[in-house]
C-alpha positions in Angstrom: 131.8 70.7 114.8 135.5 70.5 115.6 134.4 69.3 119.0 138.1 68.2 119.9 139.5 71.8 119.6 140.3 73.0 123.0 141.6 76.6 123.9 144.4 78.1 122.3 144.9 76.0 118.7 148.7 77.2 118.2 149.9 76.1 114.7 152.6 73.6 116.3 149.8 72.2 118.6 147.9 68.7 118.4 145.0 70.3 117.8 145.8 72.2 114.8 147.1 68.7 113.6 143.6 67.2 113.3 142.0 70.8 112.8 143.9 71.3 109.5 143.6 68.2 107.9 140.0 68.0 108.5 139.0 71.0 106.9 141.4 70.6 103.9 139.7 66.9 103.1 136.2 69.0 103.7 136.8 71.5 101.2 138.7 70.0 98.8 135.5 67.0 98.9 133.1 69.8 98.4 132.7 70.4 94.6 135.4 73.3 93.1 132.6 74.4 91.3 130.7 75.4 94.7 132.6 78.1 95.6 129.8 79.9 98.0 129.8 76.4 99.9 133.4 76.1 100.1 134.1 79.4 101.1 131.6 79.4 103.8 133.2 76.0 105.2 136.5 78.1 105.4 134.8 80.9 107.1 133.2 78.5 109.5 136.2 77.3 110.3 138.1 79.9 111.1 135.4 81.7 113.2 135.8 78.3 115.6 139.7 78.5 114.7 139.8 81.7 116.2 137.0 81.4 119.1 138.9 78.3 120.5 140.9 81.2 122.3 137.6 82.9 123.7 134.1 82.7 121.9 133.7 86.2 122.7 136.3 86.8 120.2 134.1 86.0 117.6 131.9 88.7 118.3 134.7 91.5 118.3 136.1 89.6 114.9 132.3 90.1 113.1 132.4 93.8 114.6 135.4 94.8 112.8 134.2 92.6 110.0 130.6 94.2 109.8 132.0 98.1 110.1 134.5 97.5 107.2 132.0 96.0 105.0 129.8 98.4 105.8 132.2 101.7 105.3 133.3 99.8 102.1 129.8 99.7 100.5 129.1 103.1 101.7 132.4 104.7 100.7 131.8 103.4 97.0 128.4 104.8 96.7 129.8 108.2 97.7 132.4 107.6 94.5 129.9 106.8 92.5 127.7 110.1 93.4 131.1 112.1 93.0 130.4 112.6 96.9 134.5 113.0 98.0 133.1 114.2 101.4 130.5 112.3 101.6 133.7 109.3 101.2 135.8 110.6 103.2 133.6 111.0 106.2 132.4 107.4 105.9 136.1 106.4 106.3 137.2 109.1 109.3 134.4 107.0 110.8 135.3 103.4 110.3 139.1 104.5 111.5 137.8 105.7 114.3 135.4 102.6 115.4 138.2 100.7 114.0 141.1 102.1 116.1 139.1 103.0 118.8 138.2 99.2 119.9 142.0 98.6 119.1 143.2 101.4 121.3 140.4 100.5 124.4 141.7 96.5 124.2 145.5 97.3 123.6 146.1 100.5 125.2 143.6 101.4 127.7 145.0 100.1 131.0 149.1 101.6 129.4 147.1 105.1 129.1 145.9 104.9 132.5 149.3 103.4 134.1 150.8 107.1 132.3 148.3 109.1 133.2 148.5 107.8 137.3 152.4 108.0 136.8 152.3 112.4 135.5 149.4 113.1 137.6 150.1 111.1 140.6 146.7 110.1 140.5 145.3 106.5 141.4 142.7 105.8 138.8 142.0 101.8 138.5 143.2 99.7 135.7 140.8 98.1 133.6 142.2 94.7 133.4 141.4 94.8 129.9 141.8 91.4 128.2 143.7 91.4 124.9 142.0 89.7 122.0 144.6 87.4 119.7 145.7 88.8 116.8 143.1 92.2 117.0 146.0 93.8 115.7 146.5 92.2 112.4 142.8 91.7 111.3 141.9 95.4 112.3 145.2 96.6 110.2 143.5 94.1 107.5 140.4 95.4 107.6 141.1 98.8 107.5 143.8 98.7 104.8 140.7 97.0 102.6 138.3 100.1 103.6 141.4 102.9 102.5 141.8 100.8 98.9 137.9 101.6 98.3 138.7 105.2 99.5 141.4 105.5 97.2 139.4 103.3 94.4 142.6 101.0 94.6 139.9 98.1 94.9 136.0 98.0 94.1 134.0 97.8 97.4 132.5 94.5 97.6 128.9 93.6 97.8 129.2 89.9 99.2 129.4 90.1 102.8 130.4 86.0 103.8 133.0 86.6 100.8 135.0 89.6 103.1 134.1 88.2 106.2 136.6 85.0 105.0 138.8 87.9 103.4 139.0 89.1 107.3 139.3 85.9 109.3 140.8 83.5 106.7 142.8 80.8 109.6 145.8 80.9 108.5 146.4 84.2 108.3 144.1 85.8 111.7 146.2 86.1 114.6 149.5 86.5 113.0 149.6 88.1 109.6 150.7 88.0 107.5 148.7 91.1 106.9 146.9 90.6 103.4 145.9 93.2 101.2 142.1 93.1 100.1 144.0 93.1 96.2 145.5 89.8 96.9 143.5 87.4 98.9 140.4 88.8 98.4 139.8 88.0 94.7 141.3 84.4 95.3 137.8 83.4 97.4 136.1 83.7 94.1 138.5 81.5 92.5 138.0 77.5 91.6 141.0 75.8 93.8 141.1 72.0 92.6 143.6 69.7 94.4 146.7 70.3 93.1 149.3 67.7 94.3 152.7 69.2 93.7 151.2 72.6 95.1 149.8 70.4 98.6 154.1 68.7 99.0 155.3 72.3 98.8 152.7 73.8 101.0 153.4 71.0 103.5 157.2 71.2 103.3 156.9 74.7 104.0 154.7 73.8 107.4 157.0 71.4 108.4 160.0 73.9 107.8 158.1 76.5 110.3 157.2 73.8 112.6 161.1 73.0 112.7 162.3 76.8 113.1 159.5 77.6 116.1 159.8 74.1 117.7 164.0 73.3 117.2 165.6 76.6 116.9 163.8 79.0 118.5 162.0 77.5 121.5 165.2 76.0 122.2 166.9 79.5 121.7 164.2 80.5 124.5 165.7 78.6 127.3 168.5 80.6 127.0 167.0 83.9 126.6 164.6 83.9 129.6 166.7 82.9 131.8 169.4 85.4 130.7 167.0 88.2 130.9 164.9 86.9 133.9 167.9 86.9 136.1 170.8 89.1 134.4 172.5 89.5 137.5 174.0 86.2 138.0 175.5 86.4 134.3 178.0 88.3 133.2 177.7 91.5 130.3 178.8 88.9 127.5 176.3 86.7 128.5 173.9 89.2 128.2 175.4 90.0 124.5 175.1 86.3 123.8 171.3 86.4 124.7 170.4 89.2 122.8 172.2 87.5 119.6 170.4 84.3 120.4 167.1 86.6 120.7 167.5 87.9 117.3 167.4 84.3 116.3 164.8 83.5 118.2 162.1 85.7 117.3 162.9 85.5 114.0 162.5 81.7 114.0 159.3 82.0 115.9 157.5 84.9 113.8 159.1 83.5 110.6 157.7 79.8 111.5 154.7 80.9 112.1 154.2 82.7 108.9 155.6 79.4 106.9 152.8 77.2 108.2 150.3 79.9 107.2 151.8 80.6 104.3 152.0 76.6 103.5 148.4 75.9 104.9 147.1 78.4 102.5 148.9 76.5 99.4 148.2 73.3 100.2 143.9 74.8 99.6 145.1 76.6 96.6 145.2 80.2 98.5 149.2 82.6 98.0 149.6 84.8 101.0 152.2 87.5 101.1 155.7 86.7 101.2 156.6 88.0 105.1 160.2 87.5 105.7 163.0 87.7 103.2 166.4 86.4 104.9 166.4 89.6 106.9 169.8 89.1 108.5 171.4 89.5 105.2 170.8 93.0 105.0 173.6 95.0 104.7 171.5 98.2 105.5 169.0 99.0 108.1 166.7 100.1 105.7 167.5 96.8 103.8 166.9 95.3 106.6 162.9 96.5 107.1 162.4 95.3 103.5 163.1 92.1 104.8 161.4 91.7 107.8 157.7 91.7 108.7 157.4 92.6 105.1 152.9 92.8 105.0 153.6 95.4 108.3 155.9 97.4 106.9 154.3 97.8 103.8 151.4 98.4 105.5 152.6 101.1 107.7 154.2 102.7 104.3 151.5 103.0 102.3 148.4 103.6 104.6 150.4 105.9 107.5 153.9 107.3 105.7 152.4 108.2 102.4 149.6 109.7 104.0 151.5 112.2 106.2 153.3 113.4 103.2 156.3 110.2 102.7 159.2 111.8 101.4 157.7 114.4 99.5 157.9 117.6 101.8 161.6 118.4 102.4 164.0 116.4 104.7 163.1 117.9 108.0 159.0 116.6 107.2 161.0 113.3 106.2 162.2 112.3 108.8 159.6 113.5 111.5 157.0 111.1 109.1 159.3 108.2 109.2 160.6 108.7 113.3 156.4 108.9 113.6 155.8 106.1 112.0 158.3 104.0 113.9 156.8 105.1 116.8 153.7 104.0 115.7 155.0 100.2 114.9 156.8 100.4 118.4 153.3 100.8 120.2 151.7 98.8 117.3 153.9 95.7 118.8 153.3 96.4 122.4 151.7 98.5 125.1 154.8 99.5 126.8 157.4 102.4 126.1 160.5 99.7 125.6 158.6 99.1 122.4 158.5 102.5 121.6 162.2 102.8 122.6 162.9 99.8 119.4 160.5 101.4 117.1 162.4 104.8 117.6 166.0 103.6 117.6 165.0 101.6 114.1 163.7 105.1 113.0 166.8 107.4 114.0 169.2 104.4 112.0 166.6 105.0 109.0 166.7 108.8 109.3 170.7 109.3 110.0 171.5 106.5 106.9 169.1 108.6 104.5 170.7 112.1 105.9 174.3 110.9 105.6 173.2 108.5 102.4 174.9 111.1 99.7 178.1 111.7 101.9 178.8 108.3 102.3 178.6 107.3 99.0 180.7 110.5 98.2 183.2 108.9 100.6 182.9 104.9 98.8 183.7 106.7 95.9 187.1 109.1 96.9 188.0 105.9 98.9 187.6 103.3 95.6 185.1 101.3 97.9 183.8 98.0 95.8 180.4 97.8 97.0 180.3 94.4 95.2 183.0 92.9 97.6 182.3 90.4 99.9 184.6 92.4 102.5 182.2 95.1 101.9 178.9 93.3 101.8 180.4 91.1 105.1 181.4 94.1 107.0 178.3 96.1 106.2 176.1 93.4 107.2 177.7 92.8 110.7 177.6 95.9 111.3 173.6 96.2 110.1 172.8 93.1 112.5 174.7 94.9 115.2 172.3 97.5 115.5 169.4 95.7 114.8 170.7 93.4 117.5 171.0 96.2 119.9 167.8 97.2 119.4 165.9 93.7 119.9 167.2 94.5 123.9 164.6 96.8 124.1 162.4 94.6 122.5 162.7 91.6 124.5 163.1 93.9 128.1 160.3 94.1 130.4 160.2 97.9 130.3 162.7 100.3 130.1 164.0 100.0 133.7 164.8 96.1 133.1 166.2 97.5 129.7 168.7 100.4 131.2 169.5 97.5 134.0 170.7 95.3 131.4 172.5 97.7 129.9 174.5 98.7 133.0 175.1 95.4 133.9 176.4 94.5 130.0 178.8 97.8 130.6 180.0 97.4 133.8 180.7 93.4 134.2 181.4 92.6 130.6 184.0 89.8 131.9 184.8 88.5 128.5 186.4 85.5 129.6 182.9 83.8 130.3 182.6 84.0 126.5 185.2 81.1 126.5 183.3 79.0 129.3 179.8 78.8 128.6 178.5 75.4 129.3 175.3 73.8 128.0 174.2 73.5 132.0 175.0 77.3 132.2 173.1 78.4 129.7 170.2 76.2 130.9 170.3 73.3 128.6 170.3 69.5 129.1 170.0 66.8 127.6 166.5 66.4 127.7 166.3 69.8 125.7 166.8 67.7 123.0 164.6 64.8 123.0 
């Protein structure tokens, strides 16, 4: 099957062009009435969607898939015996299977490269490879196996139905991260060919293939070479870059979730809404209920909520939220510059709720229309300035390339190169463009 698939199908590659298609004409030729057999052709498919990286995926994939389903079954029979313990031990368990293959694949060889660095020891790294996407299906998974803790959803008994729920293609190695509420009863849907549904779905692809392909793998060229060799640019080239970076991963991460949000209507299925114009936030905190919206939400209401949200007094407040932050830092990369973003996005959450009643004390002494679009203008630059700041740390290699860039930025700003960057400067030709 699918014997033209070759390693790495990315959404804007040729092989997801006849991949797509294929299994689209498949299910939608198989009758709506089959649901069993059209939901194991999806699940076929995306178990050799996701092994064209590395077949070995596909056994890590059914791990996390078997463990869930399992702690799900088991966790609803200890509801139904009023067993809470008996529940709750079940799901200690499956986080720690569950976050224990995530922290051996994602963090094992970053713990080690600490521990050598405070110890001044020499222990080997483990050259760990990381699996694609282990980070969004596990946070799927295990959000599915807290809803049957909480008895937000009923544990299900049909095992090829959650394994789909789990590793559903367009969806797996990039989210958005779907709660088992959503997607999961859609599987036991009829889905007939709907035609108006199918010219959305594919304008939306072809609108994410435009902002990952156009905007921001142009915006790339840029970047890298900004960033890969800072020294030969001056500071406000180095601002410029990190403006164009802000772009660019939002063009990339917002493409990608278009084409699997489209490739999932064009078959019938709604996935999550994941970005909502997030540079029109006029607040940092509006700003993370734009962006990565499944992830945020996730975080929220499985890590925040569960160490007490808001509910325990500021001081408790804002240690949960600056936690959780740190969390999505490391959640997004093995490396402490990530930490460093998810931290700094956490102290602008913390100091806008602290200071939240005194400013609005101040908008009203001062007769500040909040409505204004001097207001809504001014607060919004200001908002994608320090996002924008932060997204240096982001995009740095660690946090000695970041504190170089930000010594260089400081101490040869040169301003004037604003007003004399040429395409060839910045790394463009004309072939860029065709």
């Amino acid at each position: 099957m699918f014997w033209f698939v070759r390693c790495f199908m990315l959404f804007n590659s040729a092989e997801y062009l006849v991949f797509f298609p294929i299994v689209v004409i498949v299910y939608f030729l198989i009758p709506k009435k089959l649901i069993r057999v059209r939901n194991l052709w999806l699940l076929a498919a995306s178990y050799y969607f996701y092994m064209s990286w590395d077949a070995v995926y596909g056994l890590l994939l059914f791990s996390v898939t078997l463990v869930t389903y399992l702690a799900g079954l088991l966790i609803g029979a200890a509801h139904g015996k009023r067993k809470v313990g008996a529940a709750r031990a079940v799901l200690t368990i499956s986080l720690l299977i569950n976050f224990g293959l995530l922290c051996y694949f994602k963090y094992a060889d970053f713990m080690i490269e600490n521990v050598n660095r405070v110890l001044h020891t020499s222990f080997s790294l483990w050259n760990v490879l990381l699996p694609v996407g282990i980070s969004f299906y596990i946070f799927q998974a295990v959000g599915y196996t807290i809803d049957v803790y909480r008895k937000e959803t009923e544990a299900t008994k049909d095992l090829f139905t959650y394994a789909l729920f789990v590793s559903f293609f367009p969806q797996l190695v990039a989210g958005p991260i779907e709660r088992s509420g959503n997607l999961l009863g859609q599987f036991k849907e009829e889905h007939a060919f709907d035609a108006d549904r199918a010219r959305e779905g594919l304008l939306m692809m072809l609108w994410g293939l435009f902002m990952k392909v156009m905007i921001a793998d142009n915006l790339a060229t840029y970047v890298d070479q900004v960033y890969g060799g800072y020294m030969a640019y001056a500071g406000v080239e180095i601002v410029l870059a990190t403006v164009f970076f802000a772009l660019q991963i939002y063009c990339d991460f917002g493409g990608y979730t278009y084409i699997a949000i489209g490739s999932a209507k064009i078959m019938g299925f709604t996935l999550m809404e994941n970005f909502d114009a997030p540079y029109q936030a006029i607040t940092v905190k509006d700003f993370w209920k734009r962006w990565h919206i499944s992830l945020t939400g996730w975080f929220k209401d499985y890590l925040y909520v569960s160490l007490g949200g808001n509910r325990k007094g500021k001081v408790r407040t804002t240690v949960n939220r600056l936690f959780v932050f740190f969390v999505s830092g490391l959640w997004h990369g093995a490396a402490w510059n990530y930490v460093a973003w998810g931290v700094l996005n956490g102290i602008y959450l913390s100091i806008g709720a602290l200071t939240k009643d005194k400013r609005k004390e101040l908008r009203k002494k001062w007769k500040v229309d909040e409505t204004s679009f001097s207001y809504r203008f001014g607060s919004g630059l200001v908002t994608f300035l320090l996002v924008d700041f932060s997204w240096l740390f982001f995009r740095a290699e660690g946090m000695g390339h970041a504190k170089d860039l930000l010594v260089h930025t400081l101490t040869a700003f040169q301003l004037n190169k604003a007003f004399g960057l040429m395409p060839a400067r910045l790394g463009y030709t004309t072939a860029v463009w065709t």
